[in-house]
Biotite code that builds the C-alpha atoms (Angstrom):
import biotite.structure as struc

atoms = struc.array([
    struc.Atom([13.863, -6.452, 14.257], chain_id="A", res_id=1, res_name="UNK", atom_name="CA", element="C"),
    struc.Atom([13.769, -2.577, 14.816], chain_id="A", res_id=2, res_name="UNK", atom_name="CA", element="C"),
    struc.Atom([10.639, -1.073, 14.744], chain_id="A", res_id=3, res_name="UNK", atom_name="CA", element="C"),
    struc.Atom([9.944, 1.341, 12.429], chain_id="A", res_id=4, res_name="UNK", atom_name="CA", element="C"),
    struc.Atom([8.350, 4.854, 11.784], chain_id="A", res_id=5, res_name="UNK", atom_name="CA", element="C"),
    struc.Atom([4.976, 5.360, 11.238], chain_id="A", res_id=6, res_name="UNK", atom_name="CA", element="C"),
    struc.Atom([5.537, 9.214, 9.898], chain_id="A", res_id=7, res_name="UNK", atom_name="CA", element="C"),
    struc.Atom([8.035, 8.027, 7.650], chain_id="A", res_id=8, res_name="UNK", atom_name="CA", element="C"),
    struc.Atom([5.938, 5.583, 5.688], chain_id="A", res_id=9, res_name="UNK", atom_name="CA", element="C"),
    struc.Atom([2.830, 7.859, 5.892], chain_id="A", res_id=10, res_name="UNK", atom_name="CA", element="C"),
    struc.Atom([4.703, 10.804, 4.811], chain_id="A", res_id=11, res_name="UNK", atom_name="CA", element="C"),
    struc.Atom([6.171, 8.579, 2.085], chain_id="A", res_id=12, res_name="UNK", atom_name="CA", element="C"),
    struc.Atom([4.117, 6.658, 1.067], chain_id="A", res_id=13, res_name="UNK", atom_name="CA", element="C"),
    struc.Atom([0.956, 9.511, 1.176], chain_id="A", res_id=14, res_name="UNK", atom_name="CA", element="C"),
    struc.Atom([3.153, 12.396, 1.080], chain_id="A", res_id=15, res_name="UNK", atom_name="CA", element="C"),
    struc.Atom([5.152, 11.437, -2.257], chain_id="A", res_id=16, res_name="UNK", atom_name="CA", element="C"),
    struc.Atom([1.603, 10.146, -3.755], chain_id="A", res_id=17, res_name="UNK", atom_name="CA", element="C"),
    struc.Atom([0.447, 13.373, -3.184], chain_id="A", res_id=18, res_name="UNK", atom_name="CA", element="C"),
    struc.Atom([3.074, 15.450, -4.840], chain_id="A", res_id=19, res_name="UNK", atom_name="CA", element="C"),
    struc.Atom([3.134, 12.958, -7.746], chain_id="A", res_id=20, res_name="UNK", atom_name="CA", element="C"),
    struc.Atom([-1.040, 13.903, -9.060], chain_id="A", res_id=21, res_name="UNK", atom_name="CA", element="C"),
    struc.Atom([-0.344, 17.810, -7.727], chain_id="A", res_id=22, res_name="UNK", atom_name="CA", element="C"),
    struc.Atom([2.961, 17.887, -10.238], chain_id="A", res_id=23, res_name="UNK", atom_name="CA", element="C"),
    struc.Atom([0.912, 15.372, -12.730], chain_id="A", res_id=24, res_name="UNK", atom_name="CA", element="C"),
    struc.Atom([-1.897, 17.993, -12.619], chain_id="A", res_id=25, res_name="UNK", atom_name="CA", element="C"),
    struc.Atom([0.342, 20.980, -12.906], chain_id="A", res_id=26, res_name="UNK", atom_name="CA", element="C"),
    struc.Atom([1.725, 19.627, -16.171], chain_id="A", res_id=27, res_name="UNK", atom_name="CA", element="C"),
    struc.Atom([-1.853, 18.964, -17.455], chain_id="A", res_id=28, res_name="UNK", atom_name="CA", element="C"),
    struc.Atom([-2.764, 22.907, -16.852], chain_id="A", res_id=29, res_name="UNK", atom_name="CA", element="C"),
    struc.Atom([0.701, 24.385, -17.654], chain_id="A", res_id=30, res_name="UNK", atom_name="CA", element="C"),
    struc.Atom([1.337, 25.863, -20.966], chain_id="A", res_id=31, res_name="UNK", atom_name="CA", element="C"),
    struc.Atom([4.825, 25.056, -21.761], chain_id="A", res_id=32, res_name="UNK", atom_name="CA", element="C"),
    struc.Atom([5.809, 21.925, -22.825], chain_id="A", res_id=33, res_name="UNK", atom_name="CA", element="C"),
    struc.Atom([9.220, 22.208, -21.215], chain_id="A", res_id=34, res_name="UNK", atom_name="CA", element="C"),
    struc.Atom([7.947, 23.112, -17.513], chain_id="A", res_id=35, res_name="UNK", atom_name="CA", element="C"),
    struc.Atom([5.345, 20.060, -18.179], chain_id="A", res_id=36, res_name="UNK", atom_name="CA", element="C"),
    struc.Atom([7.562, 17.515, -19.322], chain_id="A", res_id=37, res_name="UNK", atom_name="CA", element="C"),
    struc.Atom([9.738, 19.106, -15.807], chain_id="A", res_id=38, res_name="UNK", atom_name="CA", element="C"),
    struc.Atom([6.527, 18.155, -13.349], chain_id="A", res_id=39, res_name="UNK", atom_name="CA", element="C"),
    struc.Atom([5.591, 14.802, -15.546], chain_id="A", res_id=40, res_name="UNK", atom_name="CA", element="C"),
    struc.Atom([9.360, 13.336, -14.884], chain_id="A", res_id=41, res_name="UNK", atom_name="CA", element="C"),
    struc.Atom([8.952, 14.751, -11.233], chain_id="A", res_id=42, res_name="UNK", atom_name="CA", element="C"),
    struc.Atom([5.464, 12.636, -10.637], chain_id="A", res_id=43, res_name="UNK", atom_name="CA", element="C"),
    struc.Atom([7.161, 9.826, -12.200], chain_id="A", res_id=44, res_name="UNK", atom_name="CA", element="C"),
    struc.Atom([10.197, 9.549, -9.628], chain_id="A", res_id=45, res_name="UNK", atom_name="CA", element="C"),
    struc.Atom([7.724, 10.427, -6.562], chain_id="A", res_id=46, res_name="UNK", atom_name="CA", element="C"),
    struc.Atom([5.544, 7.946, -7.488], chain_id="A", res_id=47, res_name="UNK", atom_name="CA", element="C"),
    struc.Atom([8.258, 5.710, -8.000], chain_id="A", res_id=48, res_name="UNK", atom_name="CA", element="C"),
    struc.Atom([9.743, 6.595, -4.219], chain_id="A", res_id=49, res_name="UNK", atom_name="CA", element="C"),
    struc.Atom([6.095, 5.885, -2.812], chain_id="A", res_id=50, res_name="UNK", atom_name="CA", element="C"),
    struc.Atom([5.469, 2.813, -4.177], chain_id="A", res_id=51, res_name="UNK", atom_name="CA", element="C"),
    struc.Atom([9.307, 2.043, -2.880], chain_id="A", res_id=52, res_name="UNK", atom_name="CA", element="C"),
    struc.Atom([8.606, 2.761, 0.239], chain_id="A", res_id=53, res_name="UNK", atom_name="CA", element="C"),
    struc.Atom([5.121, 0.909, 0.631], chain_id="A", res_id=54, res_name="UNK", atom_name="CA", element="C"),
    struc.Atom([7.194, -2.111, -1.045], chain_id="A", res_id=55, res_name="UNK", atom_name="CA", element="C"),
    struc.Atom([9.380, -1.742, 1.419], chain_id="A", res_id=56, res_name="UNK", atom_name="CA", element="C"),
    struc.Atom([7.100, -1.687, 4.690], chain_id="A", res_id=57, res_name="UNK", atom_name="CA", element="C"),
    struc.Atom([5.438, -4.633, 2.790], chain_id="A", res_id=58, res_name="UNK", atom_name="CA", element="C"),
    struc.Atom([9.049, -6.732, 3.090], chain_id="A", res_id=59, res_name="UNK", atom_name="CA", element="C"),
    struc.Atom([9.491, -5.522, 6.443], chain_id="A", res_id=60, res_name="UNK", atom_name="CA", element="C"),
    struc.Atom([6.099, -6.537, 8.012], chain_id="A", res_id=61, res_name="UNK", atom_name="CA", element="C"),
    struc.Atom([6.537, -10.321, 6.409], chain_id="A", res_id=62, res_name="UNK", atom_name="CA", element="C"),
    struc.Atom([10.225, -10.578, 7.794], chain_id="A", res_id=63, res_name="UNK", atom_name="CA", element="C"),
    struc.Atom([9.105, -9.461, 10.996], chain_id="A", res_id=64, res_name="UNK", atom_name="CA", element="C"),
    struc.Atom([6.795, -12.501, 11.243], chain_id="A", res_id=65, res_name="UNK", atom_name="CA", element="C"),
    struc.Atom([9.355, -15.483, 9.673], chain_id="A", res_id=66, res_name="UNK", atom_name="CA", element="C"),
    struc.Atom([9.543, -18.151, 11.988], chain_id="A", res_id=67, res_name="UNK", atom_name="CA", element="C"),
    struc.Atom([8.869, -21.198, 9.629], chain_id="A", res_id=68, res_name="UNK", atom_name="CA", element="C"),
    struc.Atom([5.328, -21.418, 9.392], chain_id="A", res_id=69, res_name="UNK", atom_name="CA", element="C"),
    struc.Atom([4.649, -18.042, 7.376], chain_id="A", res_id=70, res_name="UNK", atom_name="CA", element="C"),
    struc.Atom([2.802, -18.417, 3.840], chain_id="A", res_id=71, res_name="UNK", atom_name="CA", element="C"),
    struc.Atom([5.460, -16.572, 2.601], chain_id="A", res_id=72, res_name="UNK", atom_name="CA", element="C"),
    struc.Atom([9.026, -14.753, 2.630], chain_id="A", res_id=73, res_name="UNK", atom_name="CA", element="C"),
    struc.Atom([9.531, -11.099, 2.502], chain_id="A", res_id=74, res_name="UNK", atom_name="CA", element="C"),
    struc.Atom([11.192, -11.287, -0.812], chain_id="A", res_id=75, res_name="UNK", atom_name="CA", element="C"),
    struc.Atom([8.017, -13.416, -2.577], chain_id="A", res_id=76, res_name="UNK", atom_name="CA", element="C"),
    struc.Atom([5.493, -10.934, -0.929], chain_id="A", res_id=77, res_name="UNK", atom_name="CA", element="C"),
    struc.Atom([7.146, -8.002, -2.855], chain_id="A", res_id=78, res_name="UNK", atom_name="CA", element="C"),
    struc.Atom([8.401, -9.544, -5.769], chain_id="A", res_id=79, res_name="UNK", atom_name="CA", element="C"),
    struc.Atom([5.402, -10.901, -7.072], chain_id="A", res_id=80, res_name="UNK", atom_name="CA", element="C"),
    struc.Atom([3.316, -7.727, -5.916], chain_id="A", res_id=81, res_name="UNK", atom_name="CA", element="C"),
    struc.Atom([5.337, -6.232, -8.743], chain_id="A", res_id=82, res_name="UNK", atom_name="CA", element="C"),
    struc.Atom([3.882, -8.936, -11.361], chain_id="A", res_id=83, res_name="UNK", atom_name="CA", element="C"),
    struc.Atom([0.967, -6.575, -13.881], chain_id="A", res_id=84, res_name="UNK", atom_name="CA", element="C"),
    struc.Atom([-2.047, -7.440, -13.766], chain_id="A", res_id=85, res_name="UNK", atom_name="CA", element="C"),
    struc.Atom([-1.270, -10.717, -10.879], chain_id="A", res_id=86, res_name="UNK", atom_name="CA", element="C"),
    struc.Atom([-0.673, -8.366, -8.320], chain_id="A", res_id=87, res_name="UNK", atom_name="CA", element="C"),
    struc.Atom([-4.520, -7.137, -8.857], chain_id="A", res_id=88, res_name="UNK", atom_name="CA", element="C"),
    struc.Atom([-4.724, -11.338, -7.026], chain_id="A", res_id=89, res_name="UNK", atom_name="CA", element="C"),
    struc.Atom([-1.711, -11.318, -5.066], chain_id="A", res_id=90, res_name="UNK", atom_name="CA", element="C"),
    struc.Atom([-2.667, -8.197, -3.449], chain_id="A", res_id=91, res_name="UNK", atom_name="CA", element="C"),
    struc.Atom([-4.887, -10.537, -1.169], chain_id="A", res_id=92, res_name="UNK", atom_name="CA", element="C"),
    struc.Atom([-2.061, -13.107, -0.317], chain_id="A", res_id=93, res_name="UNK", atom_name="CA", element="C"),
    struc.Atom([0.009, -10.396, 0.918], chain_id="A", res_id=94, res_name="UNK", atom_name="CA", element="C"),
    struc.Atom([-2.058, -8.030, 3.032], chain_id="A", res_id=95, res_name="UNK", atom_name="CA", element="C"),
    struc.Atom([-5.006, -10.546, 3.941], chain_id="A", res_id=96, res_name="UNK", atom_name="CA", element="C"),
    struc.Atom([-2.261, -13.481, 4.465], chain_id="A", res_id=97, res_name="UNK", atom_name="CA", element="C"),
    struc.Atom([-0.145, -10.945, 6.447], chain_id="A", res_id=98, res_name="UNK", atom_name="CA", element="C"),
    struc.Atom([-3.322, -10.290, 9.107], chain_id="A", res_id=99, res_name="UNK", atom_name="CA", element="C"),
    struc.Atom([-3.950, -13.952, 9.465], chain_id="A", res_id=100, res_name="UNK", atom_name="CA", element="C"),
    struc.Atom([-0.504, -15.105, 9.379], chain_id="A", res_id=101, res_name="UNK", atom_name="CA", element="C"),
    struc.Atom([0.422, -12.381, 12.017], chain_id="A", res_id=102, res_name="UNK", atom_name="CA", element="C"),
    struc.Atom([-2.444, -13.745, 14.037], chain_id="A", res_id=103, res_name="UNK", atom_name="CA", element="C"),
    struc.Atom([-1.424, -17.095, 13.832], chain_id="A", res_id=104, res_name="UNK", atom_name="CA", element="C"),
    struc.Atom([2.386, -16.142, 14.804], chain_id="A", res_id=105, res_name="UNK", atom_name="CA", element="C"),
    struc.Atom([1.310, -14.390, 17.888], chain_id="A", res_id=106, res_name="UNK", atom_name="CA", element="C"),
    struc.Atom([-0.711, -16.846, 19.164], chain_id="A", res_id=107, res_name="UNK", atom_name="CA", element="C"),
    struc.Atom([2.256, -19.570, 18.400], chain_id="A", res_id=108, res_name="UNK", atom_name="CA", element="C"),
    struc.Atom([4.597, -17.487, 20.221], chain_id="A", res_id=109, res_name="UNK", atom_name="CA", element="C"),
    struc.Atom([1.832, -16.546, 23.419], chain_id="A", res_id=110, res_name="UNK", atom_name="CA", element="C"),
    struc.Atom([2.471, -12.612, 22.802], chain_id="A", res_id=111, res_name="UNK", atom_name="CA", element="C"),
    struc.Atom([0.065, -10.545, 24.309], chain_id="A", res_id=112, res_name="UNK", atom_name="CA", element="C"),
    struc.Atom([-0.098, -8.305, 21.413], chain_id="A", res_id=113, res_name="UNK", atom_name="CA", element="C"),
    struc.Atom([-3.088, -6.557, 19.448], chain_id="A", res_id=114, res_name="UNK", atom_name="CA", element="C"),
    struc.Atom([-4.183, -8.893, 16.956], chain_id="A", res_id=115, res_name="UNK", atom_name="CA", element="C"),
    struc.Atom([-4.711, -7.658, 13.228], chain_id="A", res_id=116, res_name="UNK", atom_name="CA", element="C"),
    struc.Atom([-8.469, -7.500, 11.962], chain_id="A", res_id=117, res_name="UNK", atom_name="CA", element="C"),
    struc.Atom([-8.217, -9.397, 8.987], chain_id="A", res_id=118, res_name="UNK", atom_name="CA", element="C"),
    struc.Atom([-11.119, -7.601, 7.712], chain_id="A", res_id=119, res_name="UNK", atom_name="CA", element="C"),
    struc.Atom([-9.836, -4.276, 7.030], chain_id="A", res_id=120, res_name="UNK", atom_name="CA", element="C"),
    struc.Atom([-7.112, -5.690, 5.294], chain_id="A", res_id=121, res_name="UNK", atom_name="CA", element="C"),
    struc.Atom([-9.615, -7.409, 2.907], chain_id="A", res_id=122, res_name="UNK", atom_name="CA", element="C"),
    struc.Atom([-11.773, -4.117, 2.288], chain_id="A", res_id=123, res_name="UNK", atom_name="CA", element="C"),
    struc.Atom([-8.305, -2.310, 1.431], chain_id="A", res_id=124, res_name="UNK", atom_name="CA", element="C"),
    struc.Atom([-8.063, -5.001, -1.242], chain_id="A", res_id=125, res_name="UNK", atom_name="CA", element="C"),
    struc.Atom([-11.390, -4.717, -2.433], chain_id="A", res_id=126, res_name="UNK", atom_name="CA", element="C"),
    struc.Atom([-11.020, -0.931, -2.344], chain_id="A", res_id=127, res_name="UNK", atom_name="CA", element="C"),
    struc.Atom([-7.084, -1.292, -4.273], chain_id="A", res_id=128, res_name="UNK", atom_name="CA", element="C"),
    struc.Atom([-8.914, -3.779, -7.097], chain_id="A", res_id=129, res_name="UNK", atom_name="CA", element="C"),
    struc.Atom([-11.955, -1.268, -7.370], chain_id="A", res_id=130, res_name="UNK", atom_name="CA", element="C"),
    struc.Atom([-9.124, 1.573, -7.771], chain_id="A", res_id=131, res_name="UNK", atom_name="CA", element="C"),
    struc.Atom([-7.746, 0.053, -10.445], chain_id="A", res_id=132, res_name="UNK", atom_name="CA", element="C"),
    struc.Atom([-11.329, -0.563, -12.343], chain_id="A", res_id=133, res_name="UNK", atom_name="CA", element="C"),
    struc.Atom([-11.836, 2.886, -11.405], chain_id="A", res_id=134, res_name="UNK", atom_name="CA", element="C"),
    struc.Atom([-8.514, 4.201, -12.982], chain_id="A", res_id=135, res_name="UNK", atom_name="CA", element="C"),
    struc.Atom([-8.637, 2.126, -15.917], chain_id="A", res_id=136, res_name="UNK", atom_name="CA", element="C"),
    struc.Atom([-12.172, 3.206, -17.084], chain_id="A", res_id=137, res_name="UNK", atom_name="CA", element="C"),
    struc.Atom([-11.300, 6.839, -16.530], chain_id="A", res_id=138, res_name="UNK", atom_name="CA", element="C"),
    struc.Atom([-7.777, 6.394, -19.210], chain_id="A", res_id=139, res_name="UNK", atom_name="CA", element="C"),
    struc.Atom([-10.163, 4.797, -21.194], chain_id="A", res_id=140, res_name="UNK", atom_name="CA", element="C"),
    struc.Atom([-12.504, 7.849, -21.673], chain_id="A", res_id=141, res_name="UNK", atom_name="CA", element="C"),
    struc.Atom([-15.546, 5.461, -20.583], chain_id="A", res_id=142, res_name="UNK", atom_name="CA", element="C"),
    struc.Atom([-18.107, 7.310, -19.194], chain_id="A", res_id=143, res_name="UNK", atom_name="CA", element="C"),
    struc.Atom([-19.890, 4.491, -17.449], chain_id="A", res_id=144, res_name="UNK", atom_name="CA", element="C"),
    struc.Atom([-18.797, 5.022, -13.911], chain_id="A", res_id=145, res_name="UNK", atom_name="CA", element="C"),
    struc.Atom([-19.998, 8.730, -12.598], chain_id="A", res_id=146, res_name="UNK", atom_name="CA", element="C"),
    struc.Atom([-17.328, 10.553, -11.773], chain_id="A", res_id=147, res_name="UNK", atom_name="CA", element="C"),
    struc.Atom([-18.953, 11.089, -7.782], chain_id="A", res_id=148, res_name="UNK", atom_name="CA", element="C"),
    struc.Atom([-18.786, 7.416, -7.401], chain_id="A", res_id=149, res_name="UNK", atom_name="CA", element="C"),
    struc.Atom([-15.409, 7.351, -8.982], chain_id="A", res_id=150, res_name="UNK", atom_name="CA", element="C"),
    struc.Atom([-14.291, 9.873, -6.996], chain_id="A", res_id=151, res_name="UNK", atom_name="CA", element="C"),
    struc.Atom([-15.664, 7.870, -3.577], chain_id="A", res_id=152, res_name="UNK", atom_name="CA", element="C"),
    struc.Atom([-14.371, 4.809, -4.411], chain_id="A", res_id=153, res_name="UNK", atom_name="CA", element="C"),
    struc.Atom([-10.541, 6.938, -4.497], chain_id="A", res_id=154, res_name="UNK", atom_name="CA", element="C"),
    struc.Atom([-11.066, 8.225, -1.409], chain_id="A", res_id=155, res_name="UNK", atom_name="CA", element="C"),
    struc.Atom([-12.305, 5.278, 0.348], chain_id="A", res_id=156, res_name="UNK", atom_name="CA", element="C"),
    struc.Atom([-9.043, 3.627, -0.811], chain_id="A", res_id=157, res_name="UNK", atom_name="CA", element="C"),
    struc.Atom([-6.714, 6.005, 0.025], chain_id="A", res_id=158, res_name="UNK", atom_name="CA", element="C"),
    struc.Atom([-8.257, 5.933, 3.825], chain_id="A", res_id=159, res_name="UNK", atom_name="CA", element="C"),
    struc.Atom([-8.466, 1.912, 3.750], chain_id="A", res_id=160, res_name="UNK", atom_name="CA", element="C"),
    struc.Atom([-4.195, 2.909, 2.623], chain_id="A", res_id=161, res_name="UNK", atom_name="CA", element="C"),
    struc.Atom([-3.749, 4.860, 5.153], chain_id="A", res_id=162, res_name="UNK", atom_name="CA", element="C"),
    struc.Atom([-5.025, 2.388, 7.644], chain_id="A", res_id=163, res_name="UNK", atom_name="CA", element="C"),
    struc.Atom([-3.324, -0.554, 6.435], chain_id="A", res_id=164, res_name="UNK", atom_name="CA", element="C"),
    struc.Atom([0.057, 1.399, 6.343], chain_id="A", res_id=165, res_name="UNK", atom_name="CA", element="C"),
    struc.Atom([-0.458, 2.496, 10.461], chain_id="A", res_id=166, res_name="UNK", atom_name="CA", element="C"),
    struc.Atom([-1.725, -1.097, 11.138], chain_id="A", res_id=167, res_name="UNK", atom_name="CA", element="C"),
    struc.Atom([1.537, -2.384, 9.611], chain_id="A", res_id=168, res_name="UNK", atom_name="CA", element="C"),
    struc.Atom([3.659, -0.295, 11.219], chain_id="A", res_id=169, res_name="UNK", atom_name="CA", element="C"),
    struc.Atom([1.830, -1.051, 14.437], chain_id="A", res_id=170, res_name="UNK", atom_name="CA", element="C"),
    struc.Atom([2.556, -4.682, 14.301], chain_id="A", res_id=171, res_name="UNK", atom_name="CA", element="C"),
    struc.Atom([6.108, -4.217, 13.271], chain_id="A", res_id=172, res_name="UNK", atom_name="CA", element="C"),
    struc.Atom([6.496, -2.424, 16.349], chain_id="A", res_id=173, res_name="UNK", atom_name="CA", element="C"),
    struc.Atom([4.455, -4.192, 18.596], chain_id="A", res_id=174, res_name="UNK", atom_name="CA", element="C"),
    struc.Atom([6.170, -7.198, 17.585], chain_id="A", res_id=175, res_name="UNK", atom_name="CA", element="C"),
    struc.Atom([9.746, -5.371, 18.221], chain_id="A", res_id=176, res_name="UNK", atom_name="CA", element="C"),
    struc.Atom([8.759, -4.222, 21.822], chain_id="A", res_id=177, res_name="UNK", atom_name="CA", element="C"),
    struc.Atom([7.412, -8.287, 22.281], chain_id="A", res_id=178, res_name="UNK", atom_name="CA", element="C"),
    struc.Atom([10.804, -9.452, 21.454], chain_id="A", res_id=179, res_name="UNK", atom_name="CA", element="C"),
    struc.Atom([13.349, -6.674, 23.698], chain_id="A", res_id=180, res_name="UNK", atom_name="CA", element="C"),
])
């Protein structure tokens, strides 16, 4: 397997993230409903590219590890992380199971690689479920969450992302440069 770019998926997966709330909030503050409908269509298809690309990394980083003893293939990792509402569970097969599963591989195959810590793939699960919570109260106009502690809980996630994403990437790879 090839190994991949780390500034590609950051940049993507971050990077398209990004643009998608600046164009969302644009369309929120702009006063013609042409120009917003413009920016909501454009958040729409950059959101759509990151989560593409994050899918994508998340296929990757399973095949990279199939030797018969994963938990799971590529293609059940991603399709069922695109299940509403079960992916809020499955989020924890496929990032936690990745970690130990990638442990287990490289200790089955004797590769002096960097193993994964399993727990900050958990807390990047906790922080993705507590997102959602987060997200979901806020549509809902509840006002029982403060918006500080909403706002940490974001932010906290989006580091535990970017972690996860470079710690992905980095076993890819490592596993790549194992292999040639």
């Amino acid at each position: 397997m090839p190994r991949i770019s780390k500034s590609l998926y950051l940049a993507s997966v971050f990077g398209g993230s990004f643009l998608a709330i600046s164009a969302l909030a644009e369309s929120q503050t702009s006063g013609r409903r042409s120009e917003a409908r413009i920016l909501l269509v454009v958040a729409g298809l950059l959101q759509v590219y990151a989560g593409a690309m994050f899918l994508r990394l998340i296929h990757r980083s399973w095949a990279a590890i199939q030797d018969g003893h994963a938990r799971m293939t590529p293609a059940r990792a991603v399709g069922l992380m695109l299940v509403p509402l079960f992916n809020l569970y499955w989020q924890f097969e496929v990032f936690v199971g990745f970690a130990k599963d990638f442990n287990s591989y490289i200790s089955r195959h004797a590769l002096r690689i960097m193993r994964q810590q399993v727990w900050q793939f958990v807390i990047f699960s906790v922080l993705l479920l507590a997102g959602f919570v987060v997200s979901v109260h806020r549509i809902m106009g509840l006002r029982m969450i403060p918006r500080p502690v909403a706002g940490a809980v974001l932010l906290a996630g989006v580091v535990a992302a970017i972690v996860v994403v470079l710690r992905l990437c980095s076993a890819v790879n490592a596993l790549a440069g194992a292999r040639s």
